[in-house]
KOLPAVO-429647 format. One record per atom (N, C-alpha, C): atom name; x, y, z; residue in one letter. Coordinates in steps of 0.001 Angstrom, whole numbers, plus 500000, padded with zeros to 6 digits. Each point is the difference from the previous one (the first is absolute). Last residue first. Layout:
  atome    east   north      up  residu
     CA       X       Y       Z       A
...
This chain:
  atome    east   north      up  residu
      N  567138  293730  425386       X
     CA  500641  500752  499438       X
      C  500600  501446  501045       X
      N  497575  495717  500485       X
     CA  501323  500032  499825       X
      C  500884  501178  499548       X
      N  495227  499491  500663       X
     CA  500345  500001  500662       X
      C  501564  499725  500361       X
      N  497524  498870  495907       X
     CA  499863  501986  500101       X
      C  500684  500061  501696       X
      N  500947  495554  496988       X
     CA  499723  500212  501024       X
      C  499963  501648  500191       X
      N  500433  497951  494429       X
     CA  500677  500242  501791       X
      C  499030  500611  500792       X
      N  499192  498950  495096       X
     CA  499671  499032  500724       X
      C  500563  500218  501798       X
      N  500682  502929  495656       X
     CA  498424  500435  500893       X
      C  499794  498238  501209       X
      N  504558  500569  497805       X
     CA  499362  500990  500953       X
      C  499072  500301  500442       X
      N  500697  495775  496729       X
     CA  500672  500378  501218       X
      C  499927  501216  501221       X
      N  498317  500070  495906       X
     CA  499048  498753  500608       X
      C  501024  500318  501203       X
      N  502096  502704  496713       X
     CA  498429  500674  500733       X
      C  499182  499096  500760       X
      N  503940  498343  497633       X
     CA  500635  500960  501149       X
      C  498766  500346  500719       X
      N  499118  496977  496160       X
     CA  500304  499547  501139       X
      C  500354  500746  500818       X
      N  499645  502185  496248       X
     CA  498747  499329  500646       X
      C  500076  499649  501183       X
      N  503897  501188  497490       X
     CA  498930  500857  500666       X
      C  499234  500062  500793       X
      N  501850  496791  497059       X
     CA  500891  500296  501253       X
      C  499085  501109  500655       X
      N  498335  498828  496158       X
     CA  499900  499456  500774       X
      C  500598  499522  501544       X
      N  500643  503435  496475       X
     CA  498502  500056  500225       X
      C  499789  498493  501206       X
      N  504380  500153  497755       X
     CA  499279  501218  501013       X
      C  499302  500334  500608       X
      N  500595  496673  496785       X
     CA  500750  499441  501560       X
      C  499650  501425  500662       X
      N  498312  500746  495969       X
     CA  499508  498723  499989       X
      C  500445  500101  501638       X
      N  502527  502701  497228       X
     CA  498700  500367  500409       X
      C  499159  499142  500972       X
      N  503827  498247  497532       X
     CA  500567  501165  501272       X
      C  498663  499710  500665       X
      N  499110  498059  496166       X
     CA  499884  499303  501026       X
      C  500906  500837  501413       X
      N  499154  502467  496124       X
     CA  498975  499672  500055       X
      C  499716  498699  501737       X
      N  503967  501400  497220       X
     CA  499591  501220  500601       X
      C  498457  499484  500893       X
      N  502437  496784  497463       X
     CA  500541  499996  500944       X
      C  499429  501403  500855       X
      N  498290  499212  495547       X
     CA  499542  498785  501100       X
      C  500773  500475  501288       X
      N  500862  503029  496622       X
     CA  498837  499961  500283       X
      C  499359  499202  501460       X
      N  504318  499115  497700       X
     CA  500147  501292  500530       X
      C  498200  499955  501102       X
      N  500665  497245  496476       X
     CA  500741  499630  500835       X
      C  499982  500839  501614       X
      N  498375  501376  495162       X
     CA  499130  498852  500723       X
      C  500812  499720  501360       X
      N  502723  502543  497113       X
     CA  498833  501108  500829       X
      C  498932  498760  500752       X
      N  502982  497739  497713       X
     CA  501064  500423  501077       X
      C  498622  501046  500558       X
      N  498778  498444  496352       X
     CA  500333  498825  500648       X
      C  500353  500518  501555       X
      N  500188  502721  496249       X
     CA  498434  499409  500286       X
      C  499883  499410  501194       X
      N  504136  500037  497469       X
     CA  500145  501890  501433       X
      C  498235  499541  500461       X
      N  501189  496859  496627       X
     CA  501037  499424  501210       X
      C  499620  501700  501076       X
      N  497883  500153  495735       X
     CA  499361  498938  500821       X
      C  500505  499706  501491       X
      N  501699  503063  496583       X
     CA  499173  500750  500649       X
      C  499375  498916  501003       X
      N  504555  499061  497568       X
     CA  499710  501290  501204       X
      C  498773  500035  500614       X
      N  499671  497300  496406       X
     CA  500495  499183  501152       X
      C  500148  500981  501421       X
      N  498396  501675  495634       X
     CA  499036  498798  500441       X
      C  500703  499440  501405       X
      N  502827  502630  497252       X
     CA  499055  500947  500750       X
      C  498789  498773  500559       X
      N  503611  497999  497723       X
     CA  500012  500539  500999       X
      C  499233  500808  500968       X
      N  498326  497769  495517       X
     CA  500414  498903  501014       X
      C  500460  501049  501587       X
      N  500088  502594  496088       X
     CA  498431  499911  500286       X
      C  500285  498742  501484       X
      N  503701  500553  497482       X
     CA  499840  501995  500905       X
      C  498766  499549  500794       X
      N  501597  496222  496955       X
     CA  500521  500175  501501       X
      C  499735  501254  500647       X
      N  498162  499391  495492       X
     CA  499267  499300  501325       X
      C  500861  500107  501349       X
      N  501453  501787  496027       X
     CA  498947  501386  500657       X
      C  499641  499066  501114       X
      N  503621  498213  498094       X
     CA  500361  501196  500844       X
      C  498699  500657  500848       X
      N  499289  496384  496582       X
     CA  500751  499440  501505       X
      C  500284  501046  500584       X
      N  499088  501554  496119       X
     CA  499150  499169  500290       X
      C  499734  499764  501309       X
      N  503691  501206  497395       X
     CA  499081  500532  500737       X
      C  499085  500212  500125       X
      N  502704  496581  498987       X
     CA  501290  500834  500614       X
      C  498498  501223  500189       X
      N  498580  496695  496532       X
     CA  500443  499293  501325       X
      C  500264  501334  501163       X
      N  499721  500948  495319       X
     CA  498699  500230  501296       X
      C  500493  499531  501296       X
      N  503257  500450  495888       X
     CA  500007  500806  501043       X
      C  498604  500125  501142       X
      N  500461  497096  496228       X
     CA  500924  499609  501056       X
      C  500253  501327  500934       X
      N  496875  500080  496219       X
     CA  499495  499086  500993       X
      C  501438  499652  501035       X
      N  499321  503762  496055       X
     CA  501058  499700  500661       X
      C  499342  499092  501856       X
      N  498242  500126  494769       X
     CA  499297  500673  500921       X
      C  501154  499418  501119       X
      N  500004  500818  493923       X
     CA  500070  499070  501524       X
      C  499620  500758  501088       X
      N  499703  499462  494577       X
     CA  500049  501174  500495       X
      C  499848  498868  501563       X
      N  498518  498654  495318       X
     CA  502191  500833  499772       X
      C  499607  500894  500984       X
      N  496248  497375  499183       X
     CA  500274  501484  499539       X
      C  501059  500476  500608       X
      N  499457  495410  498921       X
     CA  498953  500544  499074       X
      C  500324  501396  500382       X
      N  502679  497032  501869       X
     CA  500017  499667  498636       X
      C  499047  501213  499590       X
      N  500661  500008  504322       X
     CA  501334  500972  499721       X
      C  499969  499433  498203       X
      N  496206  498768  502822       X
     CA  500514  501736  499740       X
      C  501224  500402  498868       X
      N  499566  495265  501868       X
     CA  499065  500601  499042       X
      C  499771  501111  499417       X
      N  503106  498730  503655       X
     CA  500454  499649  498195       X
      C  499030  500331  499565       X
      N  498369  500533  504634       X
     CA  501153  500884  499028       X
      C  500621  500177  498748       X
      N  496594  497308  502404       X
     CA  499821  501205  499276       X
      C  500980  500905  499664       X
      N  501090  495418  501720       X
     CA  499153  500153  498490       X
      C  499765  501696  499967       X
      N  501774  499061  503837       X
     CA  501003  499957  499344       X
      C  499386  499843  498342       X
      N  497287  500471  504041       X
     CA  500836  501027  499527       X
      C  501305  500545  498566       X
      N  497343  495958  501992       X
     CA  498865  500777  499082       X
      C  500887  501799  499539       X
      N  502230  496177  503246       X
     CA  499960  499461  498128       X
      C  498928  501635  499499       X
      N  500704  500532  504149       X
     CA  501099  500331  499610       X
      C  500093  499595  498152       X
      N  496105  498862  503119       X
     CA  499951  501561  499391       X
      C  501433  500380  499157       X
      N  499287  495546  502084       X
     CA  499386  500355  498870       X
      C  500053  501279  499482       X
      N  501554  498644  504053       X
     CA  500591  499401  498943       X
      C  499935  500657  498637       X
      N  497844  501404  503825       X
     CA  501434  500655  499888       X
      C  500239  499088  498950       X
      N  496336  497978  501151       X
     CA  499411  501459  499335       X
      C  501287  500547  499943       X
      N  500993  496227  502535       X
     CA  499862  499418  498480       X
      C  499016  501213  499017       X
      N  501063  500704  505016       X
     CA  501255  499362  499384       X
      C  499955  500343  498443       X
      N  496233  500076  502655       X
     CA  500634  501704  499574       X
      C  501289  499920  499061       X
      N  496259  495745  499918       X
     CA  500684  500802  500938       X
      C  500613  501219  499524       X
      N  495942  495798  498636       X
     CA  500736  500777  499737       X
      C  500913  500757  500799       X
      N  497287  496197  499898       X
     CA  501487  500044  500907       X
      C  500576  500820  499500       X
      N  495118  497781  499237       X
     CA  501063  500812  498753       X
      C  501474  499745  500904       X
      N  496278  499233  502824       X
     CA  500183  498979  498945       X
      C  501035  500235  499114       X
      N  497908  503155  502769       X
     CA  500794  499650  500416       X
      C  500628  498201  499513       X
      N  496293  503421  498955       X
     CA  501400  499899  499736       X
      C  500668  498933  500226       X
      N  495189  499585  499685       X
     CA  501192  500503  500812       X
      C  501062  500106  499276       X
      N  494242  500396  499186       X
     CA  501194  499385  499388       X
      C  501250  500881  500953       X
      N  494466  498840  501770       X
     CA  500976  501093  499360       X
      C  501282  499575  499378       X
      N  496102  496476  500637       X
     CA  501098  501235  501216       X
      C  500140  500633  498768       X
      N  496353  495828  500358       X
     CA  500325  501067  499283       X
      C  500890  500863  500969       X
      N  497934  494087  499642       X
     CA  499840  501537  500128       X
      C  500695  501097  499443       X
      N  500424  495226  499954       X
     CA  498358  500271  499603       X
      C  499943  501435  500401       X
      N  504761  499461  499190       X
     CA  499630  498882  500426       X
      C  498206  499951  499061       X
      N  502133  504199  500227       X
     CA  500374  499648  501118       X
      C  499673  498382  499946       X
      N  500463  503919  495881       X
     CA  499170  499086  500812       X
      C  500810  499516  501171       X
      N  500219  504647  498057       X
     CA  500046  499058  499759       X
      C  499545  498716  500408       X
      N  500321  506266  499462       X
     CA  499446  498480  500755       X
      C  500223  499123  498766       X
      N  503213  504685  500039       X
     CA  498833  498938  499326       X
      C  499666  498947  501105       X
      N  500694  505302  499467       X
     CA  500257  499216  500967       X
      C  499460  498652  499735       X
      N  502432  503881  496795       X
     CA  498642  499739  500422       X
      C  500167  499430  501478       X
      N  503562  502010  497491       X
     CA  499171  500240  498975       X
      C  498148  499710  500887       X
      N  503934  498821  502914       X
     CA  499916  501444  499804       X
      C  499433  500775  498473       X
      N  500470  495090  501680       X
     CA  499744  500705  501447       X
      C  499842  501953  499789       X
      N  499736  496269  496096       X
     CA  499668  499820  500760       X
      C  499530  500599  501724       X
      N  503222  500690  496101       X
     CA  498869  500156  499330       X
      C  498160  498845  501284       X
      N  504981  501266  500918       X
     CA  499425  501294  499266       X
      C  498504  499797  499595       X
      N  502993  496234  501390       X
     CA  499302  500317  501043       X
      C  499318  501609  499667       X
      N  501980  497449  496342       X
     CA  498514  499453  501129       X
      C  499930  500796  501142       X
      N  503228  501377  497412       X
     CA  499233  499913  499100       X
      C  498776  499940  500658       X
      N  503812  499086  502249       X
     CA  499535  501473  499739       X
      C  498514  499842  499305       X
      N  502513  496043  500260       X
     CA  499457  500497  500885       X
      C  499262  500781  499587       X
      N  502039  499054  496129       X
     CA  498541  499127  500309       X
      C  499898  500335  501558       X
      N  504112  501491  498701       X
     CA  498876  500868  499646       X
      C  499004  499662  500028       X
      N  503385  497152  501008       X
     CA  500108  501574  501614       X
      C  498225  501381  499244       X
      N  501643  496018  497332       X
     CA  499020  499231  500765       X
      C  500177  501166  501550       X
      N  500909  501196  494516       X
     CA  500683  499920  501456       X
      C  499118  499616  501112       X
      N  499268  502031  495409       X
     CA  499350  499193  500243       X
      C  501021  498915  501081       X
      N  501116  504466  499116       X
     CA  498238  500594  499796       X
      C  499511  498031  499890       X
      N  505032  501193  501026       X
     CA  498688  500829  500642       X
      C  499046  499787  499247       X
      N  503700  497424  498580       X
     CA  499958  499973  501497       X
      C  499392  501109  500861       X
      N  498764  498718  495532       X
     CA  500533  498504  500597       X
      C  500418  500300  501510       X
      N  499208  503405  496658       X
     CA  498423  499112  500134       X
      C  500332  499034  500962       X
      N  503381  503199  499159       X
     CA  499289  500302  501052       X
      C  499119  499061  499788       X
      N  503486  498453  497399       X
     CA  499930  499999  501307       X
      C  499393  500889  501105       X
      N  499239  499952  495023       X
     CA  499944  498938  500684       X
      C  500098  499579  501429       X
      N  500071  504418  497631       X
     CA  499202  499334  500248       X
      C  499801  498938  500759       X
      N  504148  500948  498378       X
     CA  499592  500864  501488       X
      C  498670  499851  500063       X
      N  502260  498230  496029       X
     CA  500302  498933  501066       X
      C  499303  500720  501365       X
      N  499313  502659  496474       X
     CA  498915  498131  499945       X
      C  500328  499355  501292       X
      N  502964  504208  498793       X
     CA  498388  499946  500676       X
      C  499586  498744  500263       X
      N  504436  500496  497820       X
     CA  499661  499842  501576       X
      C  498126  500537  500158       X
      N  501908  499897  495624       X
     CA  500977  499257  500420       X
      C  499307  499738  501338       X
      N  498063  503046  497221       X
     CA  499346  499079  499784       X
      C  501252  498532  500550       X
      N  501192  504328  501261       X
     CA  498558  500227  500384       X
      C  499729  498445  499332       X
      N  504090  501160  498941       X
     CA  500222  499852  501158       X
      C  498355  499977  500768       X
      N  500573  501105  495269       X
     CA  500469  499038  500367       X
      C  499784  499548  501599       X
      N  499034  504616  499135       X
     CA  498809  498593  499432       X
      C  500572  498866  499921       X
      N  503072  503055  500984       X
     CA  498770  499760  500999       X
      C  499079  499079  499381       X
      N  503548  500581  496867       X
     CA  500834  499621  501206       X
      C  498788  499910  501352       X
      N  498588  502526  495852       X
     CA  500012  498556  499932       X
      C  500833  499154  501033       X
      N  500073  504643  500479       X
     CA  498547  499624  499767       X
      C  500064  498020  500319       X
      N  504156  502214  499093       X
     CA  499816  500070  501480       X
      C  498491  499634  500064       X
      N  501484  500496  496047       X
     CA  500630  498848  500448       X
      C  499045  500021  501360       X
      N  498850  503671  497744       X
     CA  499604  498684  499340       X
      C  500225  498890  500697       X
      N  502406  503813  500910       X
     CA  498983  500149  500779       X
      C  498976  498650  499501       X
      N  503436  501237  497582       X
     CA  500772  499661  501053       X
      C  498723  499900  501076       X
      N  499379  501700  495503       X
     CA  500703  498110  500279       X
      C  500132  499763  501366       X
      N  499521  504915  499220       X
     CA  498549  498978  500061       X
      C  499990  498558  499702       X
      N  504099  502928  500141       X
     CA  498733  499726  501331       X
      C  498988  499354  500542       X
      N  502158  500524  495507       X
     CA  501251  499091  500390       X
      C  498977  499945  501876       X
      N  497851  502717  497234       X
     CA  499877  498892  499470       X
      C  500872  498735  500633       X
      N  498064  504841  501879       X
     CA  500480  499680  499097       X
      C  500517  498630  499573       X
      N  495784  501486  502698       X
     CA  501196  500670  500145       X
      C  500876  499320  498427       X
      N  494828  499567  502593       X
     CA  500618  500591  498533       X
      C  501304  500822  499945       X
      N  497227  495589  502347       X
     CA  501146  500790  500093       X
      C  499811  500850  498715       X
      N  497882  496103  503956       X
     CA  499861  500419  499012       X
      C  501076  501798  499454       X
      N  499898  494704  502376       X
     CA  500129  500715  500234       X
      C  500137  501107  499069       X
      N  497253  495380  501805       X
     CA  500815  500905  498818       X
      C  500625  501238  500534       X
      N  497224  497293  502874       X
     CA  501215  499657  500050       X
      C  500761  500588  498755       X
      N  495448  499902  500057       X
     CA  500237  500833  500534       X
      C  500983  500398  500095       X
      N  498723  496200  497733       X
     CA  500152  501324  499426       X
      C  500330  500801  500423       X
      N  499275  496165  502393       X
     CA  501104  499731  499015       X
      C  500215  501395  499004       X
      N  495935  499314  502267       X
     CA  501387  500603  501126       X
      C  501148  499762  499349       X
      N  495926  499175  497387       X
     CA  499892  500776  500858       X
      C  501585  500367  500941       X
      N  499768  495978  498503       X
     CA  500274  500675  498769       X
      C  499796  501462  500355       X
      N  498197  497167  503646       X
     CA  501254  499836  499573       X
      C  500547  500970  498981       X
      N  495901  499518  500533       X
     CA  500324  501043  500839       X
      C  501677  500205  499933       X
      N  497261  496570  497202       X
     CA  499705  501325  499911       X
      C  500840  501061  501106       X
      N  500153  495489  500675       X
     CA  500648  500619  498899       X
      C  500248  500999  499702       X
      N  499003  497661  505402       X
     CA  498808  500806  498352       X
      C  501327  500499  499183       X
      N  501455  498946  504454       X
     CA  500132  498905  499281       X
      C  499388  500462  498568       X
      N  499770  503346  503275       X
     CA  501380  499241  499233       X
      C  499956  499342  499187       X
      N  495844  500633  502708       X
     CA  499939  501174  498239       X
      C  501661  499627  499469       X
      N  499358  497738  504120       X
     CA  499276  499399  498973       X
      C  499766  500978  498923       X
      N  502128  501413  503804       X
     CA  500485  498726  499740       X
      C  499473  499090  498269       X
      N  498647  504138  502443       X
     CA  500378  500385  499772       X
      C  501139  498750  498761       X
      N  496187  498978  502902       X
     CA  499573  500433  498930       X
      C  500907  500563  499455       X
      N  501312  498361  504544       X
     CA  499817  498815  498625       X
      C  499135  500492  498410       X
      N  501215  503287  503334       X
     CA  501299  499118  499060       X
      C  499659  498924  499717       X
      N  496294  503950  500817       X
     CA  500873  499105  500705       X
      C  501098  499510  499165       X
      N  494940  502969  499581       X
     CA  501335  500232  499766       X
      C  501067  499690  500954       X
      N  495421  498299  497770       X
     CA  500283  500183  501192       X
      C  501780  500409  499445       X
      N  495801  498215  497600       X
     CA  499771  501170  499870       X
      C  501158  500820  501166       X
      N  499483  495317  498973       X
     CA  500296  500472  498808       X
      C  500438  502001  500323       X
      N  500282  496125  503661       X
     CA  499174  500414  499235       X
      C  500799  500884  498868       X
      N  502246  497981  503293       X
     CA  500065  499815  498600       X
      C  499084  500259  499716       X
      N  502877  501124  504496       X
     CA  498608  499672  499560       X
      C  500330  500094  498293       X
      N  503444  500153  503362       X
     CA  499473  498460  499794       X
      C  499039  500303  499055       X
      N  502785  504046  501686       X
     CA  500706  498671  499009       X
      C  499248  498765  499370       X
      N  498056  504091  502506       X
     CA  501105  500507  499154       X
      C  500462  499185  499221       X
      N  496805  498783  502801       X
     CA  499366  501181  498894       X
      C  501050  500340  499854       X
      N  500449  496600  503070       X
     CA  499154  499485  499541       X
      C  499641  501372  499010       X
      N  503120  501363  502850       X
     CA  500806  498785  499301       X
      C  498628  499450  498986       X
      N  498921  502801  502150       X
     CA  500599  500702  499604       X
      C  500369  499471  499326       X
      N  497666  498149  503844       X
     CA  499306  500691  498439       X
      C  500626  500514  499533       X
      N  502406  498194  503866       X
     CA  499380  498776  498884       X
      C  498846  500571  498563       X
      N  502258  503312  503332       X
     CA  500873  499097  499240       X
      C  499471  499096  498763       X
      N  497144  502525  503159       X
     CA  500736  500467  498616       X
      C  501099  499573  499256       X
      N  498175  497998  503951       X
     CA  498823  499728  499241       X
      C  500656  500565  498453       X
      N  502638  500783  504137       X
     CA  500205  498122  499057       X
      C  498819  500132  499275       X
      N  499988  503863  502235       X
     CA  501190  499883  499182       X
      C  500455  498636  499850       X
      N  496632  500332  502969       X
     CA  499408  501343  498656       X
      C  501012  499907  498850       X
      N  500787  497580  504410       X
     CA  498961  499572  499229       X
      C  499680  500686  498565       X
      N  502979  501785  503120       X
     CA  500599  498826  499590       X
      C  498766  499286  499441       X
      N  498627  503676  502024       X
     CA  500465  500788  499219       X
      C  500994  498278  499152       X
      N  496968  498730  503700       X
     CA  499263  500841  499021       X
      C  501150  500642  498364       X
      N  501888  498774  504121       X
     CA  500158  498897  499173       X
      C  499015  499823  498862       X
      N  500537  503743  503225       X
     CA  501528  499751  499436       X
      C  499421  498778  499054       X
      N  497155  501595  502799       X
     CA  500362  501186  498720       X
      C  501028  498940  499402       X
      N  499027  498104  503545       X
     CA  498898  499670  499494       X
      C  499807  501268  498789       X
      N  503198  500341  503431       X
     CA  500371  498780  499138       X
      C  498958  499783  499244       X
      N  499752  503690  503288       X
     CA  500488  500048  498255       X
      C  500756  498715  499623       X
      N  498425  499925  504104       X
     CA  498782  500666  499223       X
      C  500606  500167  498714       X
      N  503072  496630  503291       X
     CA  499165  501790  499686       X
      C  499259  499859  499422       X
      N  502860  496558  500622       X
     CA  499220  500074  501392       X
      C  499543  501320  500196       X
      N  503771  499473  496659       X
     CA  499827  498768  500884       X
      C  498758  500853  501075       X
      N  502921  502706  496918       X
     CA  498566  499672  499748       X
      C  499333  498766  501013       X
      N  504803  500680  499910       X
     CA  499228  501523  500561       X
      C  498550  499858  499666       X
      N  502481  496476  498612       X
     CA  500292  499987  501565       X
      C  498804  501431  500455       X
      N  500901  499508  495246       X
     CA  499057  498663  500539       X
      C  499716  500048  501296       X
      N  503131  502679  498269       X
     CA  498899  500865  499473       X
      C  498997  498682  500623       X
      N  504763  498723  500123       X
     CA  499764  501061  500886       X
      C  498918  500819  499648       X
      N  500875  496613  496946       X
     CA  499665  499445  501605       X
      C  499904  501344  500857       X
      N  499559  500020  494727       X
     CA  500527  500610  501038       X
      C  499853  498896  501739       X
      N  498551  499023  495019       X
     CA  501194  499221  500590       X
      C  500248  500428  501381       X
      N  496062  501255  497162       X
     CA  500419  498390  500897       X
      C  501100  500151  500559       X
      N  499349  504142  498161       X
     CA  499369  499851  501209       X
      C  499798  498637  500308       X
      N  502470  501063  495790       X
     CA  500809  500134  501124       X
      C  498692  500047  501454       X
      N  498855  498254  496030       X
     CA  501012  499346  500684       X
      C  500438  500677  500954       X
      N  496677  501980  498442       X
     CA  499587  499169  500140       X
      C  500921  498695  500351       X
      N  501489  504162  497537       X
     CA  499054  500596  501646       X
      C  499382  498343  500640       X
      N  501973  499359  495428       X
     CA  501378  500379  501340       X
      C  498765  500457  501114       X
      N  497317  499009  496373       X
     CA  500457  498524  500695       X
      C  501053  500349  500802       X
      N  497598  503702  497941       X
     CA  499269  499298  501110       X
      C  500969  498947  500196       X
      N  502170  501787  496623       X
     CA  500031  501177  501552       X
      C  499250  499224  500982       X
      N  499914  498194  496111       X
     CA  501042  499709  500205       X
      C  500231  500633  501399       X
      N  496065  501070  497279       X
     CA  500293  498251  500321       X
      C  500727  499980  500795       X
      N  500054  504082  497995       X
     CA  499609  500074  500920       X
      C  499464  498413  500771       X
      N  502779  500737  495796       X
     CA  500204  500099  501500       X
      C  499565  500225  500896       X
      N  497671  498949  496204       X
     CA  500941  499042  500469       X
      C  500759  500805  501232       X
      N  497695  502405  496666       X
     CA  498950  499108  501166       X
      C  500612  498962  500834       X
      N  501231  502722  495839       X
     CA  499892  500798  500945       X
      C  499569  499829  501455       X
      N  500761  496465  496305       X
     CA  501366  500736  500205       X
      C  499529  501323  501445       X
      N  496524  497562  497843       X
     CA  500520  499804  500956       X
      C  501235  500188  500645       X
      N  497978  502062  496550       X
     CA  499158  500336  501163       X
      C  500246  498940  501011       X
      N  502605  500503  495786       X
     CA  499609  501087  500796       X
      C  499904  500147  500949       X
      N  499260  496035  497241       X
     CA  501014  500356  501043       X
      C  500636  500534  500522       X
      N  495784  500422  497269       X
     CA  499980  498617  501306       X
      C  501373  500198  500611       X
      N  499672  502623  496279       X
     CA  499161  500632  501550       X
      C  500152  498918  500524       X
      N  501579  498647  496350       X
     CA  500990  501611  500323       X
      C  499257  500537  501162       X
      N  498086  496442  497493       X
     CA  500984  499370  500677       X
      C  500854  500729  500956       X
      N  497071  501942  496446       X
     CA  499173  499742  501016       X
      C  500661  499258  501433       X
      N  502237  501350  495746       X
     CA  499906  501168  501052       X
      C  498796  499850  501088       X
      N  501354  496225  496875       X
     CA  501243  501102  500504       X
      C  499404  500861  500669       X
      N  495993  495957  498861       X
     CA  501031  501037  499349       X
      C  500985  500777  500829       X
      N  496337  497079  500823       X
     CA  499127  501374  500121       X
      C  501247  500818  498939       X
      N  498732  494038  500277       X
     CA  500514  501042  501140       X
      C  499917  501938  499347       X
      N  496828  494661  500587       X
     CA  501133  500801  499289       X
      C  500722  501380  500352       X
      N  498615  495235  502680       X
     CA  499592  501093  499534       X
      C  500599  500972  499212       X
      N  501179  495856  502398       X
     CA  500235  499930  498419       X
      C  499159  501156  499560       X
      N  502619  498618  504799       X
     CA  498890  500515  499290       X
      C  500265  500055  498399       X
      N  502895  496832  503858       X
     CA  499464  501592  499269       X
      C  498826  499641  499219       X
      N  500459  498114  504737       X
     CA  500496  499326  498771       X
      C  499860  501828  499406       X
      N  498565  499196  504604       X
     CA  500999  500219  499688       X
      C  500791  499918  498519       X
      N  495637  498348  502534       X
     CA  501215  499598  499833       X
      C  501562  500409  499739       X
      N  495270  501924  500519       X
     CA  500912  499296  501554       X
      C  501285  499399  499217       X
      N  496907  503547  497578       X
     CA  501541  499024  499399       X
      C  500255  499562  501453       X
      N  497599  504758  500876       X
     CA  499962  498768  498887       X
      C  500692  499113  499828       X
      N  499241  502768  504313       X
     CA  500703  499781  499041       X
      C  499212  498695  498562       X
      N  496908  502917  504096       X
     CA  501220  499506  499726       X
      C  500679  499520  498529       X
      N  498237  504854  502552       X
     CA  500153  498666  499603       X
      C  500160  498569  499326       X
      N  500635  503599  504560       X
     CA  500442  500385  498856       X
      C  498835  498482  499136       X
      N  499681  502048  504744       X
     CA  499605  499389  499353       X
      C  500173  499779  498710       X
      N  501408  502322  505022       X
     CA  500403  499985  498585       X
      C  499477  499016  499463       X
      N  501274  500140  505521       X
     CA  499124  501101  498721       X
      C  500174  499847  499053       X
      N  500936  496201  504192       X
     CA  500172  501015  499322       X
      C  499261  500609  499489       X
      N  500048  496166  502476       X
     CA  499093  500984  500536       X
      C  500793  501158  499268       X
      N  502626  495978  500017       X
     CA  499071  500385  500169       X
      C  499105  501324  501173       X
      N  505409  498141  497839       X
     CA  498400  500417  499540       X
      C  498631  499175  500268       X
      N  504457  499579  502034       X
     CA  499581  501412  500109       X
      C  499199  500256  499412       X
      N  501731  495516  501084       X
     CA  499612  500954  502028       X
      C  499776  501350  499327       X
      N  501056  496899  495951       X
     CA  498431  499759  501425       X
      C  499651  500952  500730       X
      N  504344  500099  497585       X
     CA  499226  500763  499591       X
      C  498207  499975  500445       X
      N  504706  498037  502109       X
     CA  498938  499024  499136       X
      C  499278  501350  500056       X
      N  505195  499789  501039       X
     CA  498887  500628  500441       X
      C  498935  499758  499101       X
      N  504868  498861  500241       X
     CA  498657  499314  499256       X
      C  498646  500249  501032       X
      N  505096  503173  499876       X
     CA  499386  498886  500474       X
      C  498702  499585  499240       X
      N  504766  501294  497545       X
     CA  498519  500570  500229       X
      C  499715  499233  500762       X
      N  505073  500091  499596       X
     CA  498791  499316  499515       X
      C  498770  500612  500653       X
């Protein structure tokens, strides 16, 4: 289980002003939609855009989780890199998620727009054609390819609707997506003031309870929509089960060299002090030797 690390302790004082989302609510859009091959870039371009989602959230689990990367940073100068860089990569999470999947403007290429040209007739019939399969072979062939046509388009107007349904229901209007949503459109579209009573603050997070836990949740659902989606409209997949594995590889190389170099840091600091306080007793052993001799009786000698 993910720890519930409250996304509070990391955004603020980030970079990036994306902005913000249309539709707080989340509902679909009744804007009209652009047609098959306009539908054909939206999930293109997030098909090409998604794993790099996926990459930030393993580098970003795996530097929470490391305890032995926490220890070596403990009480350095580069902890204040370190949580800078854990700040930067929860901001891209939550805008990514907020411009790849959530945003419904009309003009925005995401899965809830990808979501809503589906549902459109027009586009439908559109992809229902595509699904033909076209032939100038010979006749007993060209039956046979007919079937197989009509056997997809079956199977397309059989299971889509129902796959719509369950991304609107359990990603794009998912009370994990009304977080996001808000806190996107609040801590990292803008910075909204609100009222305080008779007065005025800045708006907190920390109200939401969004966590890393429940962004791992979510990304896995957002993963799992863009995939069928792809795989309805352009019959073509993006092998998301092999990120995990390296991913995690490049962060554990990156995690180690971070730890080697902090923990040997550490040890040269160490080193330093103890050379330094040698020095230190020397200089002062010393001292005392020279008070002592210039202090003796010249007649004793």
């Amino acid at each position: 289980m993910e720890p519930a690390i409250h996304l509070s302790e990391m955004l603020h004082g980030h970079p990036g002003r994306p902005a913000a989302m249309n539709d707080p609510a989340g509902k679909p859009n009744s804007a009209p939609t652009k047609g098959l091959e306009h539908l054909k870039v939206i999930l293109r371009h997030i098909l090409n855009l998604w794993p790099r989602v996926l990459q930030r959230r393993h580098y970003l689990r795996a530097m929470s989780q490391s305890e032995d990367l926490r220890h070596a940073v403990a009480q350095t100068y580069a902890a204040h890199v370190h949580n800078t860089l854990h700040a930067v990569l929860s901001v891209d999470l939550v805008r990514d998620i907020g411009a790849l999947i959530l945003d419904n403007d009309p003009r925005s290429a995401s899965l809830a727009r990808a979501v809503a040209a589906l549902r459109a007739e027009d586009t439908m019939r559109e992809l229902r054609h595509a699904y033909a399969v076209p032939s100038i072979e010979a006749a007993a062939e060209q039956a046979a390819r007919e079937l197989e046509s009509n056997e997809l388009q079956q199977h397309l107007d059989r299971h889509l609707p129902a796959e719509l349904d369950t991304i609107q229901k359990e990603v794009l209007s998912a009370p994990l997506a009304d977080k996001i949503r808000t806190v996107r459109n609040k801590v990292v579209a803008h910075y909204d003031v609100v009222h305080d009573g008779a007065n005025w603050k800045m708006w907190e997070i920390t109200g939401v309870g969004l966590t890393y836990g429940q962004l791992d949740e979510y990304i896995d659902r957002c993963t799992e929509a863009v995939d069928h989606l792809c795989g309805y409209v352009l019959r073509a997949a993006f092998a998301f089960e092999d990120l995990p594995r390296v991913s995690e590889q490049y962060a554990m190389e990156y995690i180690e060299a971070l730890i080697i170099g902090l923990n040997r840091q550490k040890e040269l600091d160490a080193e330093r002090r103890a050379e330094n306080l040698r020095r230190m007793h020397e200089l002062l052993e010393g001292g005392g030797s020279q008070a002592a001799t210039s202090g003796r009786d010249p007649s004793s000698a």
